[in-house]
N, C-alpha and C positions, 0 to 999 in steps of 0.2 A: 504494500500500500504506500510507503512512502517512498519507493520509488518513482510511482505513477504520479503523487501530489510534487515529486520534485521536477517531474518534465512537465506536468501543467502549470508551476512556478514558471519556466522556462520561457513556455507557450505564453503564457500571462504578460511577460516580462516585454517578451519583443513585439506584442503587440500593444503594450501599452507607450514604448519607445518611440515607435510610430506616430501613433496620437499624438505624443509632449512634443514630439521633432517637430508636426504640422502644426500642432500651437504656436507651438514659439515661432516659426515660421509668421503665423498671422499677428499675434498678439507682442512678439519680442521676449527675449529668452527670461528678461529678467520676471517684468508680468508672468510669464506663462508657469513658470516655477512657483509661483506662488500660487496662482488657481489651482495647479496639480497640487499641492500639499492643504488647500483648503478645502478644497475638494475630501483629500483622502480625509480629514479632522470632521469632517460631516459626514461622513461614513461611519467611521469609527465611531463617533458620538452615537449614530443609529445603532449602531451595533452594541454598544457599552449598555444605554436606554432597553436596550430588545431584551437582552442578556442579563441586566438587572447586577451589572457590575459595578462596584460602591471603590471611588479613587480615591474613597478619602484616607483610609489609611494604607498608605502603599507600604511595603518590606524596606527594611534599607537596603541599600545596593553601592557599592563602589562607584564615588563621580562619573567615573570615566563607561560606565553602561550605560549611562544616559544620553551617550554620542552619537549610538545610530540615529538620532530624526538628523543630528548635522552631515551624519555619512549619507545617510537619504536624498539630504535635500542637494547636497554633491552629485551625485549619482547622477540622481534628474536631470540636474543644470547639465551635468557633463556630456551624458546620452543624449540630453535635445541640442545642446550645441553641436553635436559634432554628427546626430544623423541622418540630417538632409546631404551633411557633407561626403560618407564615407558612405550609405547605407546599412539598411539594418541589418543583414548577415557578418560584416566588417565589425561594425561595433558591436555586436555580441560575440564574437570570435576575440576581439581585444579583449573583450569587459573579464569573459571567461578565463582568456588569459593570465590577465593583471589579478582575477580572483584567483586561480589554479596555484602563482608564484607564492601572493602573500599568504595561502593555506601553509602553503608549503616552509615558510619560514616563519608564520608563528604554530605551527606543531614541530618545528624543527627547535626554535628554542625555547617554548612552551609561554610564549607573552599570552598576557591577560590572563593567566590561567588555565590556557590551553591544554589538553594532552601533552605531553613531550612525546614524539616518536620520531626515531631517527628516517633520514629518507632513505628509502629503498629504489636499490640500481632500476625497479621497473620504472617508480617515479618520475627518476631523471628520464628514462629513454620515453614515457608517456606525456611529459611535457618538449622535450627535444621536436616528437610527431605533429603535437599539436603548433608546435611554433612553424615546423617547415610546411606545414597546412596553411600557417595565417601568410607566410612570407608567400606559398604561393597565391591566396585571394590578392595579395597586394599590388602582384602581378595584371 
């Protein structure tokens, strides 16, 4: 099962690229980042309301957990900037990439409290495939 909700994540992701790309295209990168994330806050809020989930007292958590909406809202900006430019198979071929390295060096020296696991020789040769893949779309 979570295989299947991690390629519908996938599926989800480069069509929503799409969208924020042609937003920003009409509205401008900066605006458009922002209706995407107020958008998603009025989602959420329906969903938090449906679900009958109470934010008032949240768990503590380490500062620095709290950084994904800024990794988020990065993300967005970055993927709509650059998808009219590159297209969308391009920029999910990088995105996957630049996510596949940094997996790969915070479980390699266990930041944020990652797993520690050393890389294994498939690792390297599974990322070496997928880089000579993007070098040739770049083609």
């Amino acid at each position: 099962m979570a295989i299947w909700m991690a390629i519908l994540s996938g599926i989800i992701v480069s069509i929503m690229m799409v969208f924020n790309g042609q937003l920003s295209d009409v509205t401008g990168l900066y605006v458009a980042t922002v209706l995407i994330h107020v958008s998603g806050l009025i989602t959420m809020c329906f969903v938090v309301k449906v679900k009958h989930i109470s934010l008032a007292s949240l768990p503590r958590a380490s500062w620095y957990l709290y950084a994904g909406g800024v990794v988020g809202v990065l993300t967005v900006f970055f993927q709509s900037m650059t998808i009219t430019v590159l297209g969308a198979s391009l920029v999910t071929a990088l995105g996957l990439c630049g996510q596949i390295l940094a997996s790969v060096v915070l479980e390699a020296t266990g930041a944020f409290h990652t797993k520690k696991q050393s890389l294994q020789p498939m690792k390297v040769v599974s990322l070496l495939i997928i880089l000579i893949g993007i070098g040739v779309m770049l083609k």
